[in-house]
Wavefront OBJ file of the C-alpha trace (Angstrom):
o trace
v 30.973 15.322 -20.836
v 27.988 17.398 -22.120
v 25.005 17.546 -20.413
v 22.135 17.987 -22.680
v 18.576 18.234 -22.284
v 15.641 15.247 -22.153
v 17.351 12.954 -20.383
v 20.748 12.401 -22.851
v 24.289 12.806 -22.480
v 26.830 13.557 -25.174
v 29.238 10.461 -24.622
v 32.511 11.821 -26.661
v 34.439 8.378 -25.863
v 31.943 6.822 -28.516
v 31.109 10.350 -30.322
v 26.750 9.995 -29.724
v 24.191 10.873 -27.165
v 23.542 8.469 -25.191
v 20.684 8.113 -22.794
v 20.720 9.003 -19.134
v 19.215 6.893 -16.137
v 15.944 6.909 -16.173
v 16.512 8.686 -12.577
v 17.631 11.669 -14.463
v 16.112 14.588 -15.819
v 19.515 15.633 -17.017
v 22.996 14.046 -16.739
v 26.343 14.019 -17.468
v 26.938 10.362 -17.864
v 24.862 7.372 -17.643
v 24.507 7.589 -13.799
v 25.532 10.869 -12.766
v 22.321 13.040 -12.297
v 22.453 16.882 -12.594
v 18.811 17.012 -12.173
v 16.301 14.400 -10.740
v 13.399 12.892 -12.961
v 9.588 13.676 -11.576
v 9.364 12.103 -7.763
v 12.883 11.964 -7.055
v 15.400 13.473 -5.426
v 18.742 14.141 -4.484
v 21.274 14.701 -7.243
v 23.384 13.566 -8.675
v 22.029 9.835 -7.016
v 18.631 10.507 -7.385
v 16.743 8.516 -5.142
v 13.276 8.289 -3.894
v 11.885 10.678 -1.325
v 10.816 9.109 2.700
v 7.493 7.113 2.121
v 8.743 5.504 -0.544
v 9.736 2.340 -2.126
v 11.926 2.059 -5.694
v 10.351 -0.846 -7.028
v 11.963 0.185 -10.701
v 14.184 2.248 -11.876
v 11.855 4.701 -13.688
v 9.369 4.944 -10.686
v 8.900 5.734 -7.025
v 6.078 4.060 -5.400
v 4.119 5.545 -2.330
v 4.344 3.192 0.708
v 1.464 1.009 1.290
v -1.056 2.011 4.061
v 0.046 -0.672 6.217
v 3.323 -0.033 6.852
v 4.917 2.311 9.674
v 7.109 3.440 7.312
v 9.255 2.322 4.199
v 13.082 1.805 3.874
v 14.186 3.279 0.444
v 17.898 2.046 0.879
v 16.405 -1.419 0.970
v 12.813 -1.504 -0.787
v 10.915 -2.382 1.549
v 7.907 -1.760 4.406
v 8.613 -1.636 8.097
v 5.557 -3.051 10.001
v 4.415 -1.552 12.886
v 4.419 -3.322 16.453
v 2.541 -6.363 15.979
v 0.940 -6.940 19.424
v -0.504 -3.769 18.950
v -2.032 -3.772 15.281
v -1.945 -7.601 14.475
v -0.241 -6.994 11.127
v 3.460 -8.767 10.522
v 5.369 -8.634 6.925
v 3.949 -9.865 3.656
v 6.576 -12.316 2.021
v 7.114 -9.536 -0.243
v 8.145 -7.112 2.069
v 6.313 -4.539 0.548
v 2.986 -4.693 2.848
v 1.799 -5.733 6.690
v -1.084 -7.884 6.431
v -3.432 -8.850 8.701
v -2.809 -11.693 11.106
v -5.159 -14.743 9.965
v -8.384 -14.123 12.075
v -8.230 -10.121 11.509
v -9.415 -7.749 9.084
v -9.174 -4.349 8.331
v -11.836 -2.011 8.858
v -10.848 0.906 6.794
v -7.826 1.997 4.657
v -7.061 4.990 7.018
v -6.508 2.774 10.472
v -3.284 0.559 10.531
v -4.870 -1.713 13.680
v -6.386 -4.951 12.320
v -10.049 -5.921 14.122
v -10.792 -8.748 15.308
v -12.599 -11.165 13.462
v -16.047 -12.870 15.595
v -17.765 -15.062 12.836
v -16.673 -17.640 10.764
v -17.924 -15.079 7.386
v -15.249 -13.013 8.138
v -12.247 -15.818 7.075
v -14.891 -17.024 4.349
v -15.655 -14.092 2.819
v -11.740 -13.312 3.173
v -11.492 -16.502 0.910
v -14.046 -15.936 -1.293
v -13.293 -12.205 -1.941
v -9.311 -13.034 -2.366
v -8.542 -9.720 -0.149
v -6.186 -8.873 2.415
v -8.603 -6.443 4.592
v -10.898 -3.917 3.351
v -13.866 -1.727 4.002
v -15.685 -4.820 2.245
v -15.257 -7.073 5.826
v -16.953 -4.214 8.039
v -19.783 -3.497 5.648
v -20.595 -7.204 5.295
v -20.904 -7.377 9.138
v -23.436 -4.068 9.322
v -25.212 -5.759 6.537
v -25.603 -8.893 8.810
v -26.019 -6.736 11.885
v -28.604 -4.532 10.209
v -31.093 -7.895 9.268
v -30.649 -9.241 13.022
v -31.897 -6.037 13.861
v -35.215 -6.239 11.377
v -35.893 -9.642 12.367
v -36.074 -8.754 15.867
v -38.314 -6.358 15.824
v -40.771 -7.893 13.340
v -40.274 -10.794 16.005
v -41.390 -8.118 18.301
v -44.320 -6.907 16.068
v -45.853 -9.633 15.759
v -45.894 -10.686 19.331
v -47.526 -7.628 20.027
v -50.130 -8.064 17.463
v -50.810 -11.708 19.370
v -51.293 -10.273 22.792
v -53.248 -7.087 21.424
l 1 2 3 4 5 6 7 8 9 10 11 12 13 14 15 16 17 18 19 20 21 22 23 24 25 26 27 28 29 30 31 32 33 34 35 36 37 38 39 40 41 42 43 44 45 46 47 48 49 50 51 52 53 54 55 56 57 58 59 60 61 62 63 64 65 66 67 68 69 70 71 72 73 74 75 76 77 78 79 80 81 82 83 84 85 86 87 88 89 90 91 92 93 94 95 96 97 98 99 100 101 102 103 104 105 106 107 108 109 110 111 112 113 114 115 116 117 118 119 120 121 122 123 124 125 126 127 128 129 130 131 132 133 134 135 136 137 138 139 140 141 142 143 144 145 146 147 148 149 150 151 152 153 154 155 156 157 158 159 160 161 162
């Protein structure tokens, strides 16, 4: 076989290039890497790097946030503990959730909060998401009006004993 250059392969059996996997840079037959395409690794099997999932041939995707970690030999997301971050597996495999009655708070934390209101399943509902910065900044808006009322509450009691 001759390896050429672009991701094709001289196939002499059938005398014309033929293409390589789209794992390969280079090749010397259909699957038989000689070097790895961007954001793989590992030739001549070509494979994607810890961290990340090969959802299609052409592409490695980075693990989602959620997991603990991603199994490339199988495609999917490990979940961390869930008595400890109230996440378990997404019917997909490919994410961990948060347990009905938790959100996330922020993209960088992998432990679910608990939710106290009923808003926080609604606006789950309404907003179609799974847990994002969205839940905890609809709570400080909520929060932040409590607050206001109170002390105009406050104010204006003053202002009757004064």
């Amino acid at each position: 076989m001759l390896v050429l250059h672009f991701g094709f392969w001289y196939n002499f059996s059938l005398i014309l290039t033929t293409a390589c996997s789209p794992k390969c840079l280079t090749c010397t037959d259909l699957n038989t890497c000689v070097t790895c395409s961007t954001s793989r690794i590992g030739p001549p099997v070509c494979s994607c790097p810890s961290g990340y999932l090969e959802l299609s041939t052409s592409a490695c995707t980075p693990c989602d946030f959620s997991c603990a970690s991603c199994d490339t030999a199988t495609s999917t997301c490990k979940c961390p503990p869930v008595a400890t971050t109230f996440r378990k597996q997404s019917a997909d495999y490919l994410t961990c959730p948060c347990l009905p009655g938790y959100f996330d708070p922020q993209a960088s934390t992998k432990i679910c909060q608990k939710c106290f209101s009923k808003y926080c399943v609604y606006f789950k509902k309404k907003r179609g998401g799974g847990g994002k910065v969205e839940y905890f900044l609809f709570f400080f808006l909520i929060f932040f009006s409590f607050i206001l009322l109170v002390v105009r509450l406050v104010q204006g009691v003053q202002r009757l004993t004064a």
